[in-house]
N, C-alpha and C positions, 0 to 999 in steps of 0.2 A: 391270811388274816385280813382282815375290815380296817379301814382307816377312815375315819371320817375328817373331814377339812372341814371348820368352824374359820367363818369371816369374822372377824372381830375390827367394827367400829368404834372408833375414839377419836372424838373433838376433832369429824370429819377424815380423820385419817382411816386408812383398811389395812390391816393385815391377814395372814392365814395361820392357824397352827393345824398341826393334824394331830389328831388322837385315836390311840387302838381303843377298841368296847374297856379293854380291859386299864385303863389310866382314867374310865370316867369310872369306870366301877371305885378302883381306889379313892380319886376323888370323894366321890359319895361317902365312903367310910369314913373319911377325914373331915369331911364337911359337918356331917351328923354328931361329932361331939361338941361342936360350936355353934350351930343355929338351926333353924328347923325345916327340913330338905323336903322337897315333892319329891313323890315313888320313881325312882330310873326303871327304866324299862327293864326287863325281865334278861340274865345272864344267859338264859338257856335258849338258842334258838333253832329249833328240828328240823329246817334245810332254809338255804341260802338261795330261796328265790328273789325274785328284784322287789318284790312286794312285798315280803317280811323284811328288808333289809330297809326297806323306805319309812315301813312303819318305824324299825328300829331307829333311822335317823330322825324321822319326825319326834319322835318319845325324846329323844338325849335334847335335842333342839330346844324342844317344853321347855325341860329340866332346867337346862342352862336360863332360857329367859324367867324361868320360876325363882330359880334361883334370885335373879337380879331383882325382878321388881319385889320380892318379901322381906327384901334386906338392903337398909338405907347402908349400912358398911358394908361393903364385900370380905372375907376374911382373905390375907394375903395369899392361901394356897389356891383360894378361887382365882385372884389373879395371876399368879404364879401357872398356873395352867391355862390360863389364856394367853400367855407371856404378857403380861399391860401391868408395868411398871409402878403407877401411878393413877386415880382416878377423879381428873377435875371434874366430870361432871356422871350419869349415869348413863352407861357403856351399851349398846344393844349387839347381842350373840345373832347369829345365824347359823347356821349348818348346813353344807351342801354334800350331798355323798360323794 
């Protein structure tokens, strides 16, 4: 399976989480009855070249920074999967495969 590792900046500090396709996939569901999400990329992917798997992390990448800047609160299980506790100011995602 796919892991992707998401940097996650906060008030200069870096950490990493990893996440399988399938914990943003959840996400997404959880997110969607609280505020109003950009498309995640597509569950289905027809082979695991290095270039569909890039596009796949460039898509979740979006997501996450779509996520942040359409929403002055974050709701806690956005945080909660970034692990970030707390939000003094607003947080910028990245994703590296």
């Amino acid at each position: 399976f796919q892991v992707f590792k998401i940097e996650v900046l906060m008030s200069g500090r870096k950490h990493f989480v990893e996440k399988r396709y399938s914990e943003f996939h959840s996400l997404h569901k959880k997110l969607k009855k609280f505020i109003r999400t950009p498309e995640i990329p597509s569950k289905h992917v027809r082979n695991w070249v290095p270039k569909v798997l890039e596009q796949r992390r460039q898509g979740l990448e979006l997501y996450l920074q779509t996520v942040i800047l359409e929403n002055e609160e974050l709701p806690k299980i956005f945080l909660d999967f970034l692990n970030v506790r707390h939000v003094p100011a607003l947080p910028k995602a990245e994703s590296c495969g």
